[in-house]
C-alpha atoms as one frame of an Amber mdcrd trajectory, in Angstrom:
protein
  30.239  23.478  22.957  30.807  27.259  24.898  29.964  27.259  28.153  29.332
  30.946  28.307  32.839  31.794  30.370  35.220  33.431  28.358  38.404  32.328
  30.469  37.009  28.273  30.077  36.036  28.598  26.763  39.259  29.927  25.791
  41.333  26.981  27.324  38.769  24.275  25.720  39.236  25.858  22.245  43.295
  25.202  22.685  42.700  21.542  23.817  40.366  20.967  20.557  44.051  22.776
  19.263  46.178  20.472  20.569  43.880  17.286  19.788  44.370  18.336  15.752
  47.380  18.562  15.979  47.309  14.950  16.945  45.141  13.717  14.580  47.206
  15.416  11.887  50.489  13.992  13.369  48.555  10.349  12.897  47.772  11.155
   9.540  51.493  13.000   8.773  53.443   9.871  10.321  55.423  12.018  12.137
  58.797  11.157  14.233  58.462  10.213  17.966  60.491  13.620  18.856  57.552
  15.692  17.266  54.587  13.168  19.135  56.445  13.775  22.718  56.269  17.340
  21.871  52.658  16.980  21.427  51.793  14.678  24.542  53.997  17.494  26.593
  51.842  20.113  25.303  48.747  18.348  26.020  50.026  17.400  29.253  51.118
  21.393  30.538  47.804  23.065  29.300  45.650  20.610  31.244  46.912  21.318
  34.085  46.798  25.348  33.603  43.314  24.680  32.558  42.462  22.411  35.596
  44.564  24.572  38.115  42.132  27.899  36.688  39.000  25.852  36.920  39.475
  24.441  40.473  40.536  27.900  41.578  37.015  29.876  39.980  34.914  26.470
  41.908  36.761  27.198  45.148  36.312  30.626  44.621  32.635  30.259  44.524
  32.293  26.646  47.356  31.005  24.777  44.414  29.793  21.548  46.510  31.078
  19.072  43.871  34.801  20.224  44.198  36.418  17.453  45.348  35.083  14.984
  42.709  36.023  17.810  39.586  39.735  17.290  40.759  40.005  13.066  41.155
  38.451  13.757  37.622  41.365  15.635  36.665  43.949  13.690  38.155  42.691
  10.942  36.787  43.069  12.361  33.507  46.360  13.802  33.918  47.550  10.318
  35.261  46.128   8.487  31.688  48.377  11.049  29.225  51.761   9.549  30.115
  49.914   5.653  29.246  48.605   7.161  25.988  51.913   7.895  24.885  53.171
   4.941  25.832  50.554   3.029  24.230  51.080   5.266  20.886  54.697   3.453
  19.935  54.036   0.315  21.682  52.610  -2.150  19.283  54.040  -2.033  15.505
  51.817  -4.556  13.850  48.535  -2.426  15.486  49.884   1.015  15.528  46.808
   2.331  13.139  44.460   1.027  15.281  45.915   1.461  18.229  46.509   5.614
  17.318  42.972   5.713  16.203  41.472   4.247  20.025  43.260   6.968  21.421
  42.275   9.605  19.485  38.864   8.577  19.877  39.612   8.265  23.629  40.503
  11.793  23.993  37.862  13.018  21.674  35.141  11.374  23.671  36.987  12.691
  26.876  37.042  16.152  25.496  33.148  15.914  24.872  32.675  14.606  28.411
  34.371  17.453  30.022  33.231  20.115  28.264  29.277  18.955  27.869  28.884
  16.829  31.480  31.797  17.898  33.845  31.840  21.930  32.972  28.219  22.325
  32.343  26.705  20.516  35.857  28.682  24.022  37.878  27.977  26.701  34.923
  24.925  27.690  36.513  26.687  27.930  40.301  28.822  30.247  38.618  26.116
  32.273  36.911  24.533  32.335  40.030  27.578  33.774  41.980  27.815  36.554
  39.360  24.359  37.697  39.303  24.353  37.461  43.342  27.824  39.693  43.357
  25.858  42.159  40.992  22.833  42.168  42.666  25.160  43.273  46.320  26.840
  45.866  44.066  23.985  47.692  42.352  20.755  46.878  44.819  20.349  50.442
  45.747  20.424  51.795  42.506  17.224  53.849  41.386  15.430  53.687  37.848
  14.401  56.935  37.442  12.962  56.124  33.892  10.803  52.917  35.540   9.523
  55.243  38.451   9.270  58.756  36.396   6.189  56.145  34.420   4.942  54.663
  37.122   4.171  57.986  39.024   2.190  59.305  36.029   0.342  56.461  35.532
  -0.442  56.349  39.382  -1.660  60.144  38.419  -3.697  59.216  35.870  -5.283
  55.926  37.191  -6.334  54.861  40.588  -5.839  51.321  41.749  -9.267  50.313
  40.680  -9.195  51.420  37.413  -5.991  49.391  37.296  -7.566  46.557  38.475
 -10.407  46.877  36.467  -8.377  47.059  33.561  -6.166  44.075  34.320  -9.330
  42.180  34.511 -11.162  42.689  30.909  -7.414  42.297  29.119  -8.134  38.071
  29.963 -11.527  38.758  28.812 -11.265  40.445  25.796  -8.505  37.598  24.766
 -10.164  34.819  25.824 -13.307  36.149  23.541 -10.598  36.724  20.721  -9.196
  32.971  21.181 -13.162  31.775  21.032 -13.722  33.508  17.515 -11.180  31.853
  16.246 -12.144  28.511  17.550 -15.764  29.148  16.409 -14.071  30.416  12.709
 -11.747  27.185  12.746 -14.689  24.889  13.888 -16.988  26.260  10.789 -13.651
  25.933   8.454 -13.918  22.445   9.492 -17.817  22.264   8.988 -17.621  23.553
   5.526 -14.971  20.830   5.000 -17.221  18.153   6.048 -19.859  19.387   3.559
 -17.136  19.024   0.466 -16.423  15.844   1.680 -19.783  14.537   1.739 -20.240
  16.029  -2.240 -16.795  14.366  -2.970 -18.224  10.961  -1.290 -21.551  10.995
  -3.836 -19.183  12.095  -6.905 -17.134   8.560  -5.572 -20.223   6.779  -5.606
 -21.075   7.785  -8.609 -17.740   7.303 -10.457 -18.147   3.360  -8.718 -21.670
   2.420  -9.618 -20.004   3.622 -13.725 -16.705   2.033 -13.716 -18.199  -1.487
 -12.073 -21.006  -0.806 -14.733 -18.386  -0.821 -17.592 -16.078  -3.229 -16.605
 -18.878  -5.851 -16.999 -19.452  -4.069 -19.871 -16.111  -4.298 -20.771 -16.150
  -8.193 -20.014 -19.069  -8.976 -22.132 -17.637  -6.776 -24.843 -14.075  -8.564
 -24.789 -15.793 -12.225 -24.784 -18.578 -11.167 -27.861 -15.401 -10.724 -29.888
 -13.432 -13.405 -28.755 -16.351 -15.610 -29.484 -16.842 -13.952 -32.888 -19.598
 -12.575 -32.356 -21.709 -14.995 -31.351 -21.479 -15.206 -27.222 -22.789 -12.603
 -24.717 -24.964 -10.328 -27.166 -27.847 -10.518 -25.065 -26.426  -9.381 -21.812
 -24.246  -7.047 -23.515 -27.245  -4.844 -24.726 -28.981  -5.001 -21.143 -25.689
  -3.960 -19.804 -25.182  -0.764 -22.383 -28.434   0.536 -21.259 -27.292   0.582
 -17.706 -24.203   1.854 -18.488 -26.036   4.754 -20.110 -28.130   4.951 -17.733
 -25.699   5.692 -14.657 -23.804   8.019 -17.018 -26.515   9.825 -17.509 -27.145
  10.682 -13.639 -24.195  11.250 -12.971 -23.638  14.181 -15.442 -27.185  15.145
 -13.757 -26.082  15.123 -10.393 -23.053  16.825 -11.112 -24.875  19.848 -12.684
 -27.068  19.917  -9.491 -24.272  19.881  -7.248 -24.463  22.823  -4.507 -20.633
  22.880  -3.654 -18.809  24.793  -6.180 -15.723  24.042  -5.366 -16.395  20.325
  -6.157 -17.892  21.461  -9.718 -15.041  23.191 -10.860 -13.019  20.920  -9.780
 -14.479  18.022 -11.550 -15.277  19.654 -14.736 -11.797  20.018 -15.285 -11.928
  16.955 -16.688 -15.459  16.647 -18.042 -14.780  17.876 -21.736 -12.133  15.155
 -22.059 -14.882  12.693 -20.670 -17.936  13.637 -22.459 -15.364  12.837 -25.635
 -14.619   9.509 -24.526 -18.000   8.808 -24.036 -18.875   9.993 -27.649 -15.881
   7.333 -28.668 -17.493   4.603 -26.578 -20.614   5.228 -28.914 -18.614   5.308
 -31.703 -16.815   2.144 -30.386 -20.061   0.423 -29.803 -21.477   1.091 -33.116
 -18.534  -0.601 -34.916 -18.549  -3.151 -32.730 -22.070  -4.194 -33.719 -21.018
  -3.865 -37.049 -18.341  -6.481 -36.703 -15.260  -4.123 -38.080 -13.585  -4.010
 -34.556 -11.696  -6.900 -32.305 -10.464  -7.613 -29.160  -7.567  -5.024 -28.796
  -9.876  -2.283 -30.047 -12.952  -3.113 -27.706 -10.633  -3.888 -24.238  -8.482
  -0.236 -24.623 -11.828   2.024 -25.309 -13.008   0.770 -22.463 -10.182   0.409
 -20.403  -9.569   4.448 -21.709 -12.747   5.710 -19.957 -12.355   3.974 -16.856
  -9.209   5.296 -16.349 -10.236   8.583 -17.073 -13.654   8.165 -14.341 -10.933
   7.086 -12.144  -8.972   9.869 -12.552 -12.086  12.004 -11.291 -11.905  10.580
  -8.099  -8.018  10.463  -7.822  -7.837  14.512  -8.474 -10.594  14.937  -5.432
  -8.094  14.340  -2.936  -6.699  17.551  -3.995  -9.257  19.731  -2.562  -8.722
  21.439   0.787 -10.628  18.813   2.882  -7.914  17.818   5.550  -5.119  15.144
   5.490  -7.064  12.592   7.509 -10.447  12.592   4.817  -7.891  12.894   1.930
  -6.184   9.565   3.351  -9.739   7.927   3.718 -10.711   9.389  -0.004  -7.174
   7.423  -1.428  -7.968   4.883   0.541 -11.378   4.186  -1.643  -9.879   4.899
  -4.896  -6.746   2.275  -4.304  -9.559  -0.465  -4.042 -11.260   1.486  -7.060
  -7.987   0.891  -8.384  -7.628  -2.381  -7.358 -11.101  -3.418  -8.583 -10.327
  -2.109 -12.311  -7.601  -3.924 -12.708  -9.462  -7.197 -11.959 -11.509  -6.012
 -14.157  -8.724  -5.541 -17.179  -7.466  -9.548 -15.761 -11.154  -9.886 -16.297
 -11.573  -9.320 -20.048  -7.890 -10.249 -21.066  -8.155 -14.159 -19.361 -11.564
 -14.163 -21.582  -9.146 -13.690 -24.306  -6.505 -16.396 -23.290  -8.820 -18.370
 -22.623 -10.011 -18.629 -26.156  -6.695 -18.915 -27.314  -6.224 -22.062 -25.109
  -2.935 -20.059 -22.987  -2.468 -22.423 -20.205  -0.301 -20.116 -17.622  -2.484
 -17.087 -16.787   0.832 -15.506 -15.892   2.712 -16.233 -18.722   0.696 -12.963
 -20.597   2.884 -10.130 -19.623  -0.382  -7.621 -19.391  -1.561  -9.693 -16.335
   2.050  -9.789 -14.987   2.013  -5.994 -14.672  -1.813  -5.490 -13.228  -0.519
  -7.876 -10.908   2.308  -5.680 -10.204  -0.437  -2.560 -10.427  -2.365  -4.569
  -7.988   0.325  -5.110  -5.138   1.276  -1.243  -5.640  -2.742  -0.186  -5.024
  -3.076  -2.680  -1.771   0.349  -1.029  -0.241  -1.219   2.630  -0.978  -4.605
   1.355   0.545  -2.807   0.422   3.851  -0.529   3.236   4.461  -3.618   5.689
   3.779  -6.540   3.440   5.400  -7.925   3.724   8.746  -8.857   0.616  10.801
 -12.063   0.467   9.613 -11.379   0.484   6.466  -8.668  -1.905   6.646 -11.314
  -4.355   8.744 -13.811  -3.898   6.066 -11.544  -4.600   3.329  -9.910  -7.928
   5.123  -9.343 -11.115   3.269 -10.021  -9.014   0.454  -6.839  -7.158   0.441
  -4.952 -10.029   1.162  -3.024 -10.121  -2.284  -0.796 -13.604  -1.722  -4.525
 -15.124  -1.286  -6.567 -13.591  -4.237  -3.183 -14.113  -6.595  -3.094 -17.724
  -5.569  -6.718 -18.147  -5.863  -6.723 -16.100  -9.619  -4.481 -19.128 -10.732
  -6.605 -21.862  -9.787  -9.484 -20.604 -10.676  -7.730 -20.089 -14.259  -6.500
 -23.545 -14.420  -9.963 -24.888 -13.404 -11.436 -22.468 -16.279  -8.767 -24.505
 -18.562 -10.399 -27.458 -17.891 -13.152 -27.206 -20.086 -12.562 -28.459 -24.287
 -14.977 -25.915 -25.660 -13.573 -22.287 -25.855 -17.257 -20.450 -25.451 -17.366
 -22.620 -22.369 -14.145 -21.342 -20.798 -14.958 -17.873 -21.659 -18.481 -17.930
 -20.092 -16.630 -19.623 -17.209 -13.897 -17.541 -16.424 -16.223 -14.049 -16.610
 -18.256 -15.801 -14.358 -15.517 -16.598 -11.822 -14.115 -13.096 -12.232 -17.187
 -11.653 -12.164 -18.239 -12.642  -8.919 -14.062 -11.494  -7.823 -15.291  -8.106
  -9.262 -18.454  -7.561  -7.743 -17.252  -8.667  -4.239 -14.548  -5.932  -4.431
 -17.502  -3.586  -5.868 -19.572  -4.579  -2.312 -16.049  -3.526  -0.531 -16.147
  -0.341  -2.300 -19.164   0.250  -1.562 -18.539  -0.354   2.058 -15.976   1.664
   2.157 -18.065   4.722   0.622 -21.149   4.157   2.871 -18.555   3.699   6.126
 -17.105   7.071   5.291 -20.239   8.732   4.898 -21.528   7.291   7.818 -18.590
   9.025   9.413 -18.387  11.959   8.088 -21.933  12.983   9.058 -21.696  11.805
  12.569 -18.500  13.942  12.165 -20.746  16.956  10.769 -23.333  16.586  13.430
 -20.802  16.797  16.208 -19.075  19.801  14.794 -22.584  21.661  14.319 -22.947
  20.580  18.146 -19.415  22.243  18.940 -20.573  25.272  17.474 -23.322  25.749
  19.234 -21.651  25.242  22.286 -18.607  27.555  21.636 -21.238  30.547  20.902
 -23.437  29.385  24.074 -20.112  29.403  25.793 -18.813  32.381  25.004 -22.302
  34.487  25.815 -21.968  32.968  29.042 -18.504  34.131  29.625 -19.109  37.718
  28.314 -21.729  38.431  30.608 -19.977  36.403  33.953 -16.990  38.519  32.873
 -18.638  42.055  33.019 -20.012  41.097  36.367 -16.867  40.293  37.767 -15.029
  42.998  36.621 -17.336  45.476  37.927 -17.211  43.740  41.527 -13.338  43.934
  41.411 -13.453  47.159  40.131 -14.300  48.136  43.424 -11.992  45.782  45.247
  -8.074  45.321  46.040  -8.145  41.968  47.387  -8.020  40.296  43.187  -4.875
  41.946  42.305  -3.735  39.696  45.870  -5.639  36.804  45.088  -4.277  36.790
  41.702  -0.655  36.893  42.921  -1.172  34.033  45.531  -2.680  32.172  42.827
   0.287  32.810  40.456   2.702  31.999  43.368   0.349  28.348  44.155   0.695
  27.823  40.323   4.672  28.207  40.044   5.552  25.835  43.056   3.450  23.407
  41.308   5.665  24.032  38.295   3.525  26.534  35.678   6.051  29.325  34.959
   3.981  30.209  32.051   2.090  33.092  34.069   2.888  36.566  34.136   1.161
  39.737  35.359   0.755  42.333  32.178   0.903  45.491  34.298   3.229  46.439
  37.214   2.598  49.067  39.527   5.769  50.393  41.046   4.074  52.847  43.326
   2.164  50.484  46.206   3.198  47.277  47.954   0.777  45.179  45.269   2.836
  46.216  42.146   6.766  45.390  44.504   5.452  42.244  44.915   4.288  41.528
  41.125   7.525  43.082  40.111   9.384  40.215  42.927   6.780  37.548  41.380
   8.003  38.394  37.662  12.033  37.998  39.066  11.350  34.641  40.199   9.481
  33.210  37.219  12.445  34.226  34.573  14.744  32.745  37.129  13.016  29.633
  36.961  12.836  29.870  33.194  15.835  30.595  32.845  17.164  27.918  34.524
  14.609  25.376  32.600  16.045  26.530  29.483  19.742  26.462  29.981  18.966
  22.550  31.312  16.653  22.187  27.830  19.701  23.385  26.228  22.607  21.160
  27.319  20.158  17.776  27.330  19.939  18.985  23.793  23.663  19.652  23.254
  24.113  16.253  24.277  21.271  14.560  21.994  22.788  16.561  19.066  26.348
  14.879  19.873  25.171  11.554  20.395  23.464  11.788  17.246  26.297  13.282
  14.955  28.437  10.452  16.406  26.305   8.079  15.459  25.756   9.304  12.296
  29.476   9.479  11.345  29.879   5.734  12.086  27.146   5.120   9.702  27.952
   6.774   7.018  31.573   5.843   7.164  30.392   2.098   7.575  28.579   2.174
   4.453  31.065   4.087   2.290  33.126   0.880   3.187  30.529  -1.598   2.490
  27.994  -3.091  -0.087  24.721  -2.179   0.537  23.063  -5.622   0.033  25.623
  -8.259   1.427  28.148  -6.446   3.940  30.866  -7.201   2.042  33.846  -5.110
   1.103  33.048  -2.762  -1.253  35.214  -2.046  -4.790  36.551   1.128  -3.606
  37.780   0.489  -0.012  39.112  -3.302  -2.095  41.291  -1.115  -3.976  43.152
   0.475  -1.377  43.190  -2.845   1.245  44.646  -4.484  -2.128  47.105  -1.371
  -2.515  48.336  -1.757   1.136  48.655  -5.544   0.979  51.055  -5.194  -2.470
  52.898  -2.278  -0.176  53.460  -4.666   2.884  54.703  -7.256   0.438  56.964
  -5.353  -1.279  58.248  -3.952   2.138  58.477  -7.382   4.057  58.391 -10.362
   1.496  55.587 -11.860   2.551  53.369 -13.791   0.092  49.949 -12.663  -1.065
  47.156 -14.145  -2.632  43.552 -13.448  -4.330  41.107 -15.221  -5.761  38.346
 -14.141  -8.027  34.828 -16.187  -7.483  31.799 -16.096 -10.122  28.549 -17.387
  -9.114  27.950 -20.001 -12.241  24.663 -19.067 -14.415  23.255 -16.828 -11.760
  21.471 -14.996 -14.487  19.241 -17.669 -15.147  18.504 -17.567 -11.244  16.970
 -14.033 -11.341  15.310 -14.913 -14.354  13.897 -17.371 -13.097  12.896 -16.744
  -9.632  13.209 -12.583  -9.830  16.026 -10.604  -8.409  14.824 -10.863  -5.023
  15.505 -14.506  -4.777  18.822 -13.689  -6.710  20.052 -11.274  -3.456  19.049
 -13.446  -1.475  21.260 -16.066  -3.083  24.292 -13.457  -3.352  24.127 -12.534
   0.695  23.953 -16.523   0.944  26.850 -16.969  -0.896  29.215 -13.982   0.942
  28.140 -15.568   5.052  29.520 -18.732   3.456  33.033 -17.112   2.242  33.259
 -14.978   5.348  32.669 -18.379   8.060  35.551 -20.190   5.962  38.072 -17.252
   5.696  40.535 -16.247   8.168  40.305 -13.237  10.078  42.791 -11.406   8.041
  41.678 -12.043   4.797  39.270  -9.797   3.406  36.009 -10.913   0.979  35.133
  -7.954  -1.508  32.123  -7.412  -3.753  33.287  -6.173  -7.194  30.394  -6.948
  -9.198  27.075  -8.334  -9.432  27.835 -11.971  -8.900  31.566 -11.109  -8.858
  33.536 -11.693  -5.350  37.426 -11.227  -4.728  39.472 -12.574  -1.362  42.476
 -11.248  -0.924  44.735 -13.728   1.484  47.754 -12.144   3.213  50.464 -14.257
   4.000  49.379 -17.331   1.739  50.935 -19.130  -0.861  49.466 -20.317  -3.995
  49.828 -23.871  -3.461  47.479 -23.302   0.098  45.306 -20.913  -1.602  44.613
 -22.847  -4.408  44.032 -25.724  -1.762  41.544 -23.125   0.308  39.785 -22.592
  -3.361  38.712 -26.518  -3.658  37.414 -26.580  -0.246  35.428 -23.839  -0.454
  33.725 -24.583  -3.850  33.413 -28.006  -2.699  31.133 -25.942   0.140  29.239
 -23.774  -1.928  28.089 -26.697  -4.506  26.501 -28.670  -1.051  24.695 -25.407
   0.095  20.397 -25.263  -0.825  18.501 -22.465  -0.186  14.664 -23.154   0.084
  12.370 -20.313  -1.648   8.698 -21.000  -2.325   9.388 -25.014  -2.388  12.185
 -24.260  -4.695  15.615 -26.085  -3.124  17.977 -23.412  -5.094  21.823 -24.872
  -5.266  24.592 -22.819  -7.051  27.925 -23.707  -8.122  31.382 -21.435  -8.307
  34.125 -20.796 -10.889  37.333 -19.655  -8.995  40.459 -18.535 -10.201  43.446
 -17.701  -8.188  46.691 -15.726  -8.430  49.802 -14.538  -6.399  51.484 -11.233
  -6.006  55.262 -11.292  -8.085  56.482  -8.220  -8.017  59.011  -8.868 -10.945
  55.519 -10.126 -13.359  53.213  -7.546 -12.136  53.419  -3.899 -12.238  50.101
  -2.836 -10.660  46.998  -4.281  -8.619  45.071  -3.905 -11.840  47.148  -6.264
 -13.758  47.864  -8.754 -10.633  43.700  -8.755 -10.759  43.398  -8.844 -14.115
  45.911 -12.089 -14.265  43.065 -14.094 -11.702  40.785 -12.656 -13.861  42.287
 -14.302 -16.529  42.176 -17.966 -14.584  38.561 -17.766 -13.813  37.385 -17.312
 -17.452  39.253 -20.026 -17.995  37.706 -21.923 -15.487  33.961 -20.867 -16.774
  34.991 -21.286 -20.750  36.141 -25.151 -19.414  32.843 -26.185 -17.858  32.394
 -24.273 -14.493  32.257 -25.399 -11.298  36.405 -25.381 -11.193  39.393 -23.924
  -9.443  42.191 -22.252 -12.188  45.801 -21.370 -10.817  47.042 -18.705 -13.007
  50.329 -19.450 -14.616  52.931 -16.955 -14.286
């Protein structure tokens, strides 16, 4: 908050001073002697301080005079009403302390940051003025002693020959490295297109062994009887891809794309030597279901894991967002698959809620968490390919009809055959997405390729072109003084329109051409200087504004609970703490009482937690629209809510109690055609200072009453008996 005077800076660190101390004395309870001395304090040094800053702005005519000093009277006229208003009201003093406190703070700010700032640069201008009168005919004799020898040593067209290839020579450097970051980019392109086959690849076998996978699940389930036939055609095409893709692997040209995938070949090669294995026994008949669906389910994963790791390769954030895009639906697509051969299974067992089988439950759950990667790392295209496809409310609902139509059927060989159809046809229209996806991207990235070759071509072309119109030039300047003018009224054109980026490398002290780049180079760090001090008090400002804010919000939510708004169990404590004080001090009566949503377990169990916090943000509106505006509704627990009522009785609170269960048990709450109602078990209390010793036991006594109330049938209001 300096403002770069010494004198001002001084007096605004001794008003910050003075302002603790009042803060502290808020905080201290101090007498109304010591808070007069205070106000008095505040009082004298503001009007030193404004009597030295109206004196320096009249010192220097600072246009804005008159308005700086109504602001300060104004100001000095408010500080006798501050005080005033700092013992007037008893029952608000806290609050009403704490308004002007924040008064003066955001005052202080004000002054220092709007008020002081909008003349520091009249006075910086005064001061550089007043040296510039008082050392204007002093001579350099370091600045001219150089620019006599180099005046010796070069003549004004060497200089201007040599101002003139500088540009050149770094407008050729800036072109190599836009040629070197355009073929960076190139060779990107070509990894990507390697990584897009190795995706193809890993797609054509995973979509090959899920249906594998299927048929394999359903010839056990069947014992042994169902899907033999197709299984064996689909083994040899399994083989078959695997096969060429090891191939193509081996004949890839990137090496960067080799190593990285052959990282996890070994490991893969393995599994497929287990699949044989696997396959073998289950001709034999010595395997089952459990066996056949995790070999399977083992090397996809690990194929999948091929493509997830390709992402890591240097290939730039926006392909590596397109790559994850492809392997979420990848994703997505093998754990239809897994629904795939595990409903085969249920449906031989004759299961009649697909979504009673925990497995499913979760690769729903996997499901929802591959869509939500897919759009945060898909483009629009992809998303527009994808479409109804992604739409996971849709395909879930449509997963459960299609199982309950699947259940339809008496014989279990006919459900089976049924459901792989059904999810066979899900599966292979997510496979035609995938493969969308992978021949969109290519499509794109050799367009992408092509133009990039283009730009390369164009940068070299350009820069040929450049090099030889540069040469020319230089060697008709060379021979010229009028560029080194031209230049300067060009620069001069260029600042008015607001470009203070341009700057002359060499000045020539010696003839009228270097006095004026030297008066050119003045103005331009004027100007920039000027930009930045503005740049640097907007941001001052931002940076309050946003502390400010941020104080608010963190205080607000160490107050708080997160999910309803309510009162929070720390901040209850001490409002119930200051509540027992007043009574003890002033006799009034106090009251709590402790509220338990009945069986709200069995709501989150039933409908999930987020149907449960929905119900418990429900259930705190309606407490906070029927309380007073001085009681206060706390959160305690999970379902567990306290309101403490000042200045009631226990006959009225117990009263309040019954109307406001008799409120709760009428409320509904519709979720997914589901009219939720909820009951409450309340049990209330009053502050005796001769029973209780603490607010621990005066809680723990309505604590008491509402177990009571649950253990006799909930849905009641207890009194606690003293």
């Amino acid at each position: 908050m300096s403002v770069g005077i010494d004198s001002l800076d001084n007096d605004h660190k001794k008003l910050i001073a003075i302002l603790a101390q009042l803060m502290s004395a808020k905080n201290e309870k101090l007498g109304q002697d010591d808070i007069d001395v205070i106000f008095e304090r505040l009082e004298g040094y503001c009007l030193s301080h404004f009597a030295r800053e109206e004196a320096l702005l009249a010192k220097i005519d600072y246009k804005q005079l008159e308005a700086h000093k109504l602001s300060h009277q104004a100001f000095i006229k408010k500080i006798p009403q501050l005080k005033e208003q700092w013992f007037a009201k008893v029952t608000e003093s806290e609050a009403v302390k704490d308004k002007i406190i924040l008064f003066l703070q955001q005052w202080l700010i004000k002054h220092i940051l709007e008020e002081d700032l909008d003349y520091v640069p009249a006075i910086h201008c005064f001061q550089e003025f007043s040296r510039y009168e008082k050392d204007k005919k002093a001579k350099h004799p370091w600045l001219r002693f150089f620019s006599i020898k180099l005046s010796h040593c070069l003549i004004l067209s060497h200089r201007v020959l040599i101002t003139t290839l500088l540009p050149v020579a770094a407008v050729l450097l800036l072109c190599f490295f836009i040629l070197k970051d355009n073929y960076q980019r190139y060779d990107s392109i070509s990894k990507v297109l390697g990584l897009n086959s190795v995706i193809e690849q890993v797609n054509g076998i995973s979509h090959s062994l899920q249906a594998e996978r299927g048929l394999s699940t359903g010839y056990t389930s069947s014992n042994y009887r169902s899907f033999a036939k197709q299984l064996r055609q689909r083994r040899k095409s399994t083989d078959a891809k695997i096969q060429y893709f090891l191939w193509l692997l081996e004949q890839s040209a990137n090496q960067e794309i080799k190593v990285s995938v052959s990282r996890y070949m070994t490991n893969f090669q393995e599994i497929v030597a287990n699949l044989s294995r696997h396959r073998m026994h289950l001709d034999q008949k010595i395997v089952g279901f459990e066996e056949t669906y995790h070999a399977y389910t083992q090397l996809i994963g690990q194929l999948l894991s091929v493509s997830d790791h390709l992402v890591h390769i240097e290939i730039g954030s926006s392909h590596a967002n397109d790559i994850s895009a492809i392997n979420a639906i990848l994703r997505y697509k093998e754990f239809m698959g897994q629904i795939r051969a595990i409903g085969m299974k249920m449906a031989e067992n004759h299961q009649e809620n697909i979504y009673g089988n925990v497995e499913v439950s979760l690769l729903i759950g996997k499901q929802l968490n591959t869509l939500l990667i897919f759009k945060n790392a898909a483009n629009s295209a992809q998303k527009s390919i994808c479409g109804h496809y992604c739409d996971a409310f849709a395909l879930r609902q449509h997963l459960e009809s299609s199982y309950l139509e699947t259940m339809q059927f008496e014989d279990k060989d006919v459900r089976a055959a049924r459901w792989f159809k059904v999810m066979s046809a899900k599966v292979d229209n997510l496979n035609s997405v995938v493969q969308r996806l992978i021949n969109e991207f290519d499509g794109q990235i050799y367009i992408e390729s092509q133009k990039l070759k283009k730009e390369g071509y164009l940068i070299i072309l350009a820069m040929l072109i450049f090099l030889l119109v540069a040469i020319f030039f230089a060697l008709v300047l060379n021979y010229s003084i009028i560029s080194p003018v031209r230049k300067l009224t060009y620069a001069l054109n260029d600042m008015s329109e607001g470009q203070n980026n341009i700057h002359f490398n060499h000045i020539d002290s010696k003839d009228e051409i270097g006095s004026m780049q030297l008066a050119f180079e003045k103005l331009r760090r004027k100007l920039l200087q000027g930009d930045v001090y503005k740049a640097t008090v907007s941001q001052q400002q931002k940076e309050i504004k946003y502390r400010k804010s941020q104080q608010d919000h963190f205080q607000q939510l160490a107050l708080t609970d997160a999910l309803t708004g309510a009162v929070n169990r720390h901040h209850f404590n001490e409002v119930l703490d200051q509540e027992i004080a007043n009574v003890n001090n002033h006799g009034s009566p106090l009251s709590i009482m402790l509220l338990d949503i009945d069986h709200f377990k069995s709501v989150n169990d039933r409908y999930g937690h987020g149907v449960g916090d929905e119900v418990l943000v429900m259930f705190y509106q309606t407490c906070v629209e029927a309380v007073r505006s001085s009681d206060v509704v706390a959160r305690i627990g999970g379902e567990e809510f306290v309101i403490i009522m000042p200045n009631t009785q226990l006959v009225n609170a117990q009263k309040f109690a019954e109307r406001l269960r008799q409120k709760i048990a009428k409320l509904e709450l519709n979720i997914a055609n589901n009219q939720i109602s909820v009951t409450v078990s309340i049990g209330v209390s009053q502050w005796q200072s001769e029973y209780f010793t603490n607010a621990e036991t005066f809680v723990a006594h309505a604590d008491k009453s509402l177990y009571q109330a649950k253990n006799s049938g909930r849905n009641k209001v207890v009194v606690a008996q003293q």
